[in-house]
FIVEX-10598 format. One record per residue (C-alpha): z, x, y. Coordinates in Angstrom, 3 decimals, padded with zeros to 6 digits. Each point is the difference from the previous one (the first is absolute). Layout:
<atoms>
zz Z xx X yy Y;
...
</atoms>
This chain:
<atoms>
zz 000.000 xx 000.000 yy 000.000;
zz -001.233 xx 001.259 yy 003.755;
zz 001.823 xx -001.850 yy 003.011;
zz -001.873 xx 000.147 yy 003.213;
zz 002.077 xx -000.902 yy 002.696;
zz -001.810 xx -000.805 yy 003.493;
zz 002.105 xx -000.726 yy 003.475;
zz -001.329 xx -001.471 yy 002.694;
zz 001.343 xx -000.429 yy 003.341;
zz -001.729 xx -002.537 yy 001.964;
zz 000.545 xx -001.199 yy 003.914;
zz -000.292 xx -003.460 yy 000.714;
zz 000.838 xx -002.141 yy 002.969;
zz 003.099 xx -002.097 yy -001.610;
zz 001.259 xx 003.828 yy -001.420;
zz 000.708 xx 003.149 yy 001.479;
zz -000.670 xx 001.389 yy -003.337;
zz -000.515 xx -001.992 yy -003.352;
zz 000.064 xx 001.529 yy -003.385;
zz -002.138 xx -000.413 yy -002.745;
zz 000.460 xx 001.523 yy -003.438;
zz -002.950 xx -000.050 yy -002.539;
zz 000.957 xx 001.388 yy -003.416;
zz -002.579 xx 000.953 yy -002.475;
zz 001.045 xx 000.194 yy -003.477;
zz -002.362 xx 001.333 yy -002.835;
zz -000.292 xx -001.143 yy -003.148;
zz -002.255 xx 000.876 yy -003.399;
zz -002.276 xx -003.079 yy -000.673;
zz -001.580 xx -002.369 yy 002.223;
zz -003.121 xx -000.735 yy 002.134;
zz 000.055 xx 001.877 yy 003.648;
zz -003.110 xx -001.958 yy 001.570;
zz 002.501 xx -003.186 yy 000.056;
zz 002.767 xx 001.782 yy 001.428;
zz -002.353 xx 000.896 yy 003.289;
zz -001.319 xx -002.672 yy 000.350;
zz 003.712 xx -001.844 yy 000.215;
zz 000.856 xx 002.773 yy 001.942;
zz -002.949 xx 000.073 yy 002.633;
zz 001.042 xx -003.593 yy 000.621;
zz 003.438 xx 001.099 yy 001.472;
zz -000.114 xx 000.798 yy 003.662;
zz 002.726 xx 002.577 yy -000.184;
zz -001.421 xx 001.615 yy -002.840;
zz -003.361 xx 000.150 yy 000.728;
zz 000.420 xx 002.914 yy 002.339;
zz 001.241 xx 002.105 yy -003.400;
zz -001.890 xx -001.574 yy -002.727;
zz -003.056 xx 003.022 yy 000.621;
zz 003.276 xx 002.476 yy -000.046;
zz 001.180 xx -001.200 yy -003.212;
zz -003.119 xx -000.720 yy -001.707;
zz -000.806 xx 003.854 yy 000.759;
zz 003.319 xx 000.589 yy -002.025;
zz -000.262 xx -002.161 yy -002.702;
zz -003.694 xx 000.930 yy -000.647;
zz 001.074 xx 003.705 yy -000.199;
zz 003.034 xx 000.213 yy -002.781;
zz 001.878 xx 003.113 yy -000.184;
zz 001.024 xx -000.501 yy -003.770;
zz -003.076 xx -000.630 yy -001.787;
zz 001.250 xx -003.930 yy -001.242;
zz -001.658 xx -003.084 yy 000.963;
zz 001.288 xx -001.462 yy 002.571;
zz -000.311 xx -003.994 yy -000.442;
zz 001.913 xx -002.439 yy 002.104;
zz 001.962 xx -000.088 yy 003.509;
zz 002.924 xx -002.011 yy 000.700;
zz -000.106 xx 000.044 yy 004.241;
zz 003.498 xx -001.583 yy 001.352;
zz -000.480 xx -000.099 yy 004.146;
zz 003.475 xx -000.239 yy 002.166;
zz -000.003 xx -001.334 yy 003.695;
zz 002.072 xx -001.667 yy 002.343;
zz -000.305 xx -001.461 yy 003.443;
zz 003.109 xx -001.509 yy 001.933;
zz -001.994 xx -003.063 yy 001.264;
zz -001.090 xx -000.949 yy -003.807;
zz 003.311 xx -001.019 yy -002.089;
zz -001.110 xx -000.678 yy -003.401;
zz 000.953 xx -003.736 yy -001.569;
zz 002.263 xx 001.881 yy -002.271;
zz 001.876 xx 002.125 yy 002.670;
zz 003.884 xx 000.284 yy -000.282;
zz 001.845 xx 001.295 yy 002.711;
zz 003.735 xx 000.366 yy 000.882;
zz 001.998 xx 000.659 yy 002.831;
zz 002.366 xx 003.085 yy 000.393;
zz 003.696 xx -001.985 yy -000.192;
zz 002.661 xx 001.241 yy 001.465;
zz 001.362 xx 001.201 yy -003.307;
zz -002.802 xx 002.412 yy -000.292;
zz 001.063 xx 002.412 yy 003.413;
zz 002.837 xx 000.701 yy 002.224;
zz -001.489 xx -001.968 yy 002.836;
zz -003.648 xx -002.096 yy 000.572;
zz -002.123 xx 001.546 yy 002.622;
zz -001.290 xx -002.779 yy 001.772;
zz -003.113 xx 000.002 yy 003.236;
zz 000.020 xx -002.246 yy 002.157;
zz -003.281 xx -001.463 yy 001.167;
zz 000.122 xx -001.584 yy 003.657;
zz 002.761 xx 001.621 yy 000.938;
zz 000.669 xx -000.249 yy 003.697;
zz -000.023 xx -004.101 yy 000.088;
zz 002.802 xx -002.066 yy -000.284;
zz 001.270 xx 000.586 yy -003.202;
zz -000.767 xx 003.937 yy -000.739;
zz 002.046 xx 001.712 yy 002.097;
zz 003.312 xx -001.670 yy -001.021;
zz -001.533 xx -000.198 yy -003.960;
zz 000.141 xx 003.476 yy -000.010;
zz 003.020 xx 000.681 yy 001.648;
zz 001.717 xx -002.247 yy -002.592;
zz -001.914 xx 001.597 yy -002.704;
zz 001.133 xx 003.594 yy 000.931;
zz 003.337 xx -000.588 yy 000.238;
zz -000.290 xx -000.975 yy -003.934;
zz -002.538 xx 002.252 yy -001.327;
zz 000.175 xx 003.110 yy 002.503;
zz -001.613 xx 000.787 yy 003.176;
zz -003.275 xx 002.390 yy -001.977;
zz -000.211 xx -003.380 yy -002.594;
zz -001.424 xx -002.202 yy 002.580;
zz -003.910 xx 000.331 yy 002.024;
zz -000.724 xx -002.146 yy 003.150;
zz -003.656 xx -000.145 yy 000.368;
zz -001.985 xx -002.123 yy 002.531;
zz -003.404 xx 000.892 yy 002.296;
zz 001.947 xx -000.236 yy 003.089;
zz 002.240 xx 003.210 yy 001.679;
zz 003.706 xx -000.698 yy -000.732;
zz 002.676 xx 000.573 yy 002.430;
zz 001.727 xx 003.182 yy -000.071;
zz 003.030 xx -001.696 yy -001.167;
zz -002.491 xx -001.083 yy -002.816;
zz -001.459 xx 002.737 yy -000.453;
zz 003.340 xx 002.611 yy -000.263;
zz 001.556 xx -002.484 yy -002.209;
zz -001.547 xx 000.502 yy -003.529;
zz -003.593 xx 000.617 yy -001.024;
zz -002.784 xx -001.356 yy 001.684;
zz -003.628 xx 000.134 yy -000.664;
zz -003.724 xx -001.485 yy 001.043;
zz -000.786 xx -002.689 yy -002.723;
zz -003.082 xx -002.602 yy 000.541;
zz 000.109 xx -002.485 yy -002.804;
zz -003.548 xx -000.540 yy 000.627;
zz -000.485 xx 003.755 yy -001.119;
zz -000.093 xx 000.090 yy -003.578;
zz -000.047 xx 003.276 yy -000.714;
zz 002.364 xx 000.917 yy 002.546;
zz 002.736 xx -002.505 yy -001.339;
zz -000.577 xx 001.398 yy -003.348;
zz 000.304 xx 003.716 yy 000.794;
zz 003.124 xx -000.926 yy 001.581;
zz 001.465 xx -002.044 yy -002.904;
zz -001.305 xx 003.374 yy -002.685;
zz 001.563 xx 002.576 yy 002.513;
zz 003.331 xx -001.580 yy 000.202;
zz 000.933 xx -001.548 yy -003.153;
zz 000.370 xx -003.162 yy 001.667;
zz 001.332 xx -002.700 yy -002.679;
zz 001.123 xx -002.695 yy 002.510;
zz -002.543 xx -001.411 yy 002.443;
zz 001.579 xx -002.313 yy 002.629;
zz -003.568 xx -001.741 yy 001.884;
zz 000.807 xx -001.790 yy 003.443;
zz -003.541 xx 000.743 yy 001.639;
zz -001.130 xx -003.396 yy 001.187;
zz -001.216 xx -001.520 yy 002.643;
zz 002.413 xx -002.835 yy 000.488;
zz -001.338 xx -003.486 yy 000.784;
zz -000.705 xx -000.256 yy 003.573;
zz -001.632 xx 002.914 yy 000.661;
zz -001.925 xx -000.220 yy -003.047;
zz -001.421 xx -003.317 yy 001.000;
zz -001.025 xx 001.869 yy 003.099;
zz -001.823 xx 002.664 yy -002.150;
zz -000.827 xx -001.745 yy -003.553;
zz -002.613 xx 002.865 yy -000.601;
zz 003.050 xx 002.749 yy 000.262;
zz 002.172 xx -002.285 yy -001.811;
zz -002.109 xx -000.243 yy -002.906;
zz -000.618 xx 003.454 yy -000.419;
zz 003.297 xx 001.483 yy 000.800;
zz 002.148 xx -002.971 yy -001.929;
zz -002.359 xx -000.288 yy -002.554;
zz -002.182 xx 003.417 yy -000.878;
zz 003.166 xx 001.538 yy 000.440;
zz 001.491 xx -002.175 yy -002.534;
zz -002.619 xx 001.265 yy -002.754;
zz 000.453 xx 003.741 yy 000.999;
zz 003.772 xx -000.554 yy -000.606;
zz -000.151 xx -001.941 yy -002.880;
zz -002.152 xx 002.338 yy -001.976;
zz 001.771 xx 003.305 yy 000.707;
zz 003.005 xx -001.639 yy -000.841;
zz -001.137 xx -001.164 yy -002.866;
zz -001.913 xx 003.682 yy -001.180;
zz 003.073 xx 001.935 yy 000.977;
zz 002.765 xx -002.863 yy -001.578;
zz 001.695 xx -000.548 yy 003.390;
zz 003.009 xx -002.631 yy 000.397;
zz -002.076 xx -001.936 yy 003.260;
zz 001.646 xx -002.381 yy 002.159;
zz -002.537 xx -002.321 yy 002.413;
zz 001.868 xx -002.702 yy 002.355;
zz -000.956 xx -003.084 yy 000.375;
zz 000.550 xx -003.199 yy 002.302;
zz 000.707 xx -003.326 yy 001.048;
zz -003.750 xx 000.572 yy 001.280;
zz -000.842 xx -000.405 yy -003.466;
zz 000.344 xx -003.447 yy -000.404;
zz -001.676 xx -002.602 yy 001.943;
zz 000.275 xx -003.593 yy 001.116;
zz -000.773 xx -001.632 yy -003.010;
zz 003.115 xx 002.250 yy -001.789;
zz 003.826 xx -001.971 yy -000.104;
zz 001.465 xx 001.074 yy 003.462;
zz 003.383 xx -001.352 yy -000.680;
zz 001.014 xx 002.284 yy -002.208;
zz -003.105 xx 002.048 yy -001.127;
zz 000.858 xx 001.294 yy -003.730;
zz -001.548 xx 002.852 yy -001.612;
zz -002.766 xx -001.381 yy -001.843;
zz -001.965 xx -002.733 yy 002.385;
zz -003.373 xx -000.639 yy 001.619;
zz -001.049 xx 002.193 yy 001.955;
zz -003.195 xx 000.247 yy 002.440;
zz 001.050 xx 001.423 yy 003.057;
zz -001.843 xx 000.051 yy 003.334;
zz -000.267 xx 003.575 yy 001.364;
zz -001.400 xx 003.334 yy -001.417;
zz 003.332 xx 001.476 yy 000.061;
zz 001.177 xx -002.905 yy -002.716;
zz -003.004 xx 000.127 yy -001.765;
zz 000.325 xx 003.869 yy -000.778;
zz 003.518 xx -000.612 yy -000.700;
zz -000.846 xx -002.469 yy -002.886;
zz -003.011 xx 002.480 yy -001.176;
zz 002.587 xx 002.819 yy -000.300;
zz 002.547 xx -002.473 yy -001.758;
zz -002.656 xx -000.568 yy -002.699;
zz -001.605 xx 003.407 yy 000.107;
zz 003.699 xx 001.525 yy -000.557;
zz 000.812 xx -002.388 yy -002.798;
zz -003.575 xx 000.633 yy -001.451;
zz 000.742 xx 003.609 yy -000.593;
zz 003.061 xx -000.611 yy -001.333;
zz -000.768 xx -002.098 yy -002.365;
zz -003.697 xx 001.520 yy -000.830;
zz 000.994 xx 003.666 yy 000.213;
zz 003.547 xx 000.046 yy -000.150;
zz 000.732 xx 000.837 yy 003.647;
zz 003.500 xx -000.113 yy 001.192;
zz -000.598 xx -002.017 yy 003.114;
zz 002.662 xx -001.694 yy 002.170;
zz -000.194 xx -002.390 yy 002.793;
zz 001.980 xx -001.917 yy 002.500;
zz -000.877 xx -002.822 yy 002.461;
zz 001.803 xx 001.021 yy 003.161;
zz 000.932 xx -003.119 yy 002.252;
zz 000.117 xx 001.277 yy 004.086;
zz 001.727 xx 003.264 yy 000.087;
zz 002.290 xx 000.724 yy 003.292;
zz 000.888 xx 003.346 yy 000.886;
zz 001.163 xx 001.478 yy 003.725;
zz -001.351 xx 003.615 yy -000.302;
zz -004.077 xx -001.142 yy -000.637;
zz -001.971 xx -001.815 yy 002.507;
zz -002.064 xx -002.837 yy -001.298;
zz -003.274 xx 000.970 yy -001.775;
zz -002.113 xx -003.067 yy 000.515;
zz 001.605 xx -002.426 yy -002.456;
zz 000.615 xx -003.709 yy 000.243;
zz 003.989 xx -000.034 yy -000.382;
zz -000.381 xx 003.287 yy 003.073;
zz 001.828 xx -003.101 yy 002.006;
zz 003.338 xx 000.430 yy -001.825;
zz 000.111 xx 003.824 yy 000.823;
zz -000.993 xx -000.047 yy 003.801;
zz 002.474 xx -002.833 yy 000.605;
zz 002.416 xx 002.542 yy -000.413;
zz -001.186 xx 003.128 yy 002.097;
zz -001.027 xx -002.746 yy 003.631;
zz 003.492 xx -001.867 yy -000.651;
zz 001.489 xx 003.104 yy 000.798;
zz -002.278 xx 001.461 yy 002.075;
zz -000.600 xx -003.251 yy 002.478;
zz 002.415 xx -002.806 yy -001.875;
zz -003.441 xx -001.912 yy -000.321;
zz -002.705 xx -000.316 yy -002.634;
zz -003.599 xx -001.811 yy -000.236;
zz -000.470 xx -001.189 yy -003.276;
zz -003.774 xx -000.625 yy -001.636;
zz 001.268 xx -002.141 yy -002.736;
zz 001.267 xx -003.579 yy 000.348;
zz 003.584 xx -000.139 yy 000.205;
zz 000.416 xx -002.102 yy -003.689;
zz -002.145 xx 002.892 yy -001.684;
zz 002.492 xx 000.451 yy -003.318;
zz -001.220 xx 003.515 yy -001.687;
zz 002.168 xx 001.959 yy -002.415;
zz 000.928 xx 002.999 yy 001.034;
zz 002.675 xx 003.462 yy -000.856;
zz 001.282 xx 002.781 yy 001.479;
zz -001.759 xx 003.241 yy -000.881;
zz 003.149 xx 001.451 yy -001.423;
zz -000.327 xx -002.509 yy -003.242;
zz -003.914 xx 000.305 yy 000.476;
zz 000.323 xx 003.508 yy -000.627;
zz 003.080 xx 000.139 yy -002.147;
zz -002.113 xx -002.896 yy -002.335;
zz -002.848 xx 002.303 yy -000.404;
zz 002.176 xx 002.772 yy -001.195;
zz 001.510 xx -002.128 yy -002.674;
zz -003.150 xx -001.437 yy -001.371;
zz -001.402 xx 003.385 yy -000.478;
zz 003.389 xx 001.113 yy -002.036;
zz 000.407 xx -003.437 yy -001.970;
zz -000.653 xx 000.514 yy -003.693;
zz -003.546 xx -001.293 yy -001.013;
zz 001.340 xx -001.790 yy -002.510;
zz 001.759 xx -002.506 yy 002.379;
zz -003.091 xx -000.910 yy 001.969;
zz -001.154 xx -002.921 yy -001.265;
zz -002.934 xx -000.005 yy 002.892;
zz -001.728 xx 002.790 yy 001.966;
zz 000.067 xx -002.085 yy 003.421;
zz 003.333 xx -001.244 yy 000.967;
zz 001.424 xx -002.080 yy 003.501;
zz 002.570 xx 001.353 yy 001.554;
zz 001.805 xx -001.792 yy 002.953;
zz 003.019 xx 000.205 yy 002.380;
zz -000.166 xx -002.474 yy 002.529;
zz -002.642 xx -002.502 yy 001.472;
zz 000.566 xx -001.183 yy 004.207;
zz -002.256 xx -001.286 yy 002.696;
zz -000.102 xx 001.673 yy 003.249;
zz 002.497 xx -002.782 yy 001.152;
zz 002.717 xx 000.740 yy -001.945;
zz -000.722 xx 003.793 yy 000.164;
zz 000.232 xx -000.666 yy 003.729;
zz 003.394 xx -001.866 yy -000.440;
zz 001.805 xx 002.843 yy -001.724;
zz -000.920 xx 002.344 yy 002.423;
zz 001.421 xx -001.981 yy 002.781;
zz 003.595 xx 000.287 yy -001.736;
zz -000.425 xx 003.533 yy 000.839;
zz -002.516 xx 000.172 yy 003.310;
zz 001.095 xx -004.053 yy 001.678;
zz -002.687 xx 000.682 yy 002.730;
zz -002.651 xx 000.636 yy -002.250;
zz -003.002 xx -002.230 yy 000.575;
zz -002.523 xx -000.431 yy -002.586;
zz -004.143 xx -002.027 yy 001.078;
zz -003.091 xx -000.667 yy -002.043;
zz -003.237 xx 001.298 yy 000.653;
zz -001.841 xx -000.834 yy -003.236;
zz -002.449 xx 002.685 yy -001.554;
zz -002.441 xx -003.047 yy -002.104;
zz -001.235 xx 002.593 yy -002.733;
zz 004.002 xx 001.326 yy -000.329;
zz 000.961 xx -003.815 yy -000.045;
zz -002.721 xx -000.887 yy -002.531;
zz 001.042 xx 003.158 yy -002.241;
zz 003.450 xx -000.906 yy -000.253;
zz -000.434 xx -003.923 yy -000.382;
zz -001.825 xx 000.863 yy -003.466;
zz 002.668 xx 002.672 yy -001.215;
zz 003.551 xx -001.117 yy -001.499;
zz 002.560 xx -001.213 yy 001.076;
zz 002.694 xx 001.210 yy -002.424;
zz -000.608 xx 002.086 yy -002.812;
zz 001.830 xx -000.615 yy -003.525;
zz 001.072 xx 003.468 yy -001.387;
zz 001.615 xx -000.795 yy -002.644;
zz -001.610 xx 002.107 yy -002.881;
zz 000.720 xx 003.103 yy 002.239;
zz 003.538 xx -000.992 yy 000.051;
zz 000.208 xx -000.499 yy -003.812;
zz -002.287 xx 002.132 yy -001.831;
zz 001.032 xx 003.543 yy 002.496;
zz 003.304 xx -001.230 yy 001.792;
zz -001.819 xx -000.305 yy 003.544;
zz 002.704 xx -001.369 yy 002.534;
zz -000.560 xx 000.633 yy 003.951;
zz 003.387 xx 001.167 yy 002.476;
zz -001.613 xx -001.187 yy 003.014;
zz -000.219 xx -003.663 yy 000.926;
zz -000.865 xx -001.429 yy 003.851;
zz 003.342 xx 000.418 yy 001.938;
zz 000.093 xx 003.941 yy -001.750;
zz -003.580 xx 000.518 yy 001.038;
zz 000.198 xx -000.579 yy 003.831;
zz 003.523 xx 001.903 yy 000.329;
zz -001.582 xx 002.812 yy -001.613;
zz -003.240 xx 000.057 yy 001.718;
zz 001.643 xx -000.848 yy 003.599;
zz 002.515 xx 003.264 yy -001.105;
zz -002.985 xx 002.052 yy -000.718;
zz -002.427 xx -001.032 yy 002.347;
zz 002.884 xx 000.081 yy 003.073;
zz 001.423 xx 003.663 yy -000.858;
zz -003.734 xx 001.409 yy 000.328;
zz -000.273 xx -001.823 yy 003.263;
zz 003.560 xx 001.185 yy 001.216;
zz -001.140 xx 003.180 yy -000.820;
zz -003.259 xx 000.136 yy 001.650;
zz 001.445 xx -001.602 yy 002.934;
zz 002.233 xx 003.037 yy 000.151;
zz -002.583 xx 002.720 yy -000.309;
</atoms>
């Protein structure tokens, strides 16, 4: 027996570098006119079949040689194969998960990673976005350019640091994507696809949030449970419902350990709104203090559940630590508290009684939140992982009044 062994190195556009092994294995017996012409047929072999008919023609041993067996090995990390298997790193498996996190300077990042270093270690957790951080940012843990739209980028950077938790919060949120549906869909969407499939090649633990944008008017308001209708009305909820599906499809089709939350409002003093339809329940806070008076561009009986980022963030880290085996879904509600801009307006004046609240509706903001719900029912969360929120209205606007009036004492002062 002769083994011929052939590599091949070949650039394409979806690779940096993809590998191809052809191994030729000689045998005594056999017809070799059938063997070329199979071979000829194969793209990836036809560049070698004249090389290794020169060598088979030519034996060095004086037998006959007779038949081939030809066994060709490639890989690409947009083509998963129907029989894939992957698996996620667990936490069992190393001292600590070293997580990137796409999107990182928005709302949710910056504190995400601060939680996340404090439990994993400062070198354990990458902020990545397109935009320049702040120097606080910046000095505070790693840092690097990542454009989800960049496939190759995203993947050199998942390769080169042994990422094994990906945390994606690059969106455009819902109304600035109905401003720009063509940058929606690519950046909410074709970023999606990039994520999902490294994930899936390099067996990543991924977490994608969702909404209330995903559901629409035709979903229960009053609760809204887990498993409903849903046809929502903006880009921004229909790429959260495609990335529901998309996550669950690659769980279930390849074994992907995806993970995903629908985020009600999130409220937090120390980021400025980034274009969202709940932005209302954070400026409230910063022109109540600031001038003791706030226009409003939702009616005042607008009910929309909402949280403070504290449990947002806090929830996220325990979904990505619960056990699979106690997820009985991929997508879960979680929820806090749901208020209108009336009664949000009430509890502040126990603590500003001059404050002075008028409505200047925003029709597309309006129209947004009248098909979103009203309440959402989180009650799998609650018994399948043990989710239970700290902060509930009254805790929300002493804390944020705290926060947001310190910084302004302190500016005032400088």
């Amino acid at each position: 027996m002769r083994v011929f062994q052939f590599l091949v190195y070949v650039f394409s556009d979806n690779l940096i570098f993809g590998f191809c092994a052809v191994t030729f294995t000689l045998y005594t017996g056999g017809d070799r006119g059938c063997l070329f012409q199979r071979l000829s047929r194969m793209p990836l072999a036809r560049v070698l079949t004249k090389a290794a008919k020169q060598a088979l023609l030519t034996p060095g041993c004086g037998c006959q040689t007779a038949a081939i067996a030809v066994r060709t090995i490639s890989f690409s990390p947009r083509q998963v194969t129907s029989d894939a298997s992957f698996h996620s790193v667990s936490f069992s498996e190393t001292d600590h998960p070293k997580v990137l996190i796409t999107g990182g300077l928005g709302q949710l990042g910056v504190g995400l990673a601060k939680l996340l270093r404090k439990r994993f270690g400062n070198s354990n957790v990458i902020l990545s976005d397109i935009r320049k951080p702040s120097s606080q940012v910046f000095h505070s843990g790693p840092f690097i350019y990542s454009d989800i739209l960049d496939y190759k980028n995203l993947r050199e950077i998942v390769v080169n640091n042994r990422i094994t938790w990906l945390v994606h919060y690059s969106a455009l949120l819902s109304a600035v994507g109905e401003a720009n549906v063509p940058l929606a869909r690519a950046v909410n969407i074709t970023g999606l696809h990039n994520i999902l499939d490294i994930a899936a090649e390099h067996g990543l633990r991924l977490f994608v949030p969702s909404t209330i944008g995903a559901f629409g008017p035709t979903s229960p308001r009053n609760p809204t449970p887990d498993l409903c209708i849903q046809r929502p009305r903006t880009i921004y909820g229909v790429s959260k419902v495609h990335a529901e599906l998309m996550g669950e499809y690659y769980h279930h089709r390849y074994g992907l350990d995806f993970r995903c939350l629908r985020y009600p409002g999130i409220i937090s003093a120390d980021s400025q709104p980034g274009g969202g339809t709940t932005d209302y329940a954070v400026a409230i806070f910063h022109d109540a203090i600031k001038s003791g008076k706030f226009e409003c561009n939702l009616k005042p009986d607008t009910r929309l559940p909402m949280m403070y980022i504290d449990d947002c963030l806090r929830a996220t880290l325990e979904i990505m630590e619960a056990p699979a085996d106690q997820l009985s879904m991929r997508t879960y509600n979680i929820n806090a508290m749901s208020f209108t801009p009336e009664e949000l307006a009430v509890e502040l004046r126990k603590h500003l009684p001059d404050f002075e609240i008028s409505y200047n509706l925003d029709h597309v903001r309006q129209a947004i939140a009248d098909s979103w719900p009203m309440n959402f029912d989180d009650n799998n969360a609650r018994n399948d992982w043990g989710w239970k929120h700290d902060y509930d209205l009254p805790e929300l606007v002493t804390t944020m009044l705290n926060y947001i009036g310190s910084d302004s004492r302190i500016a005032r002062a400088n």
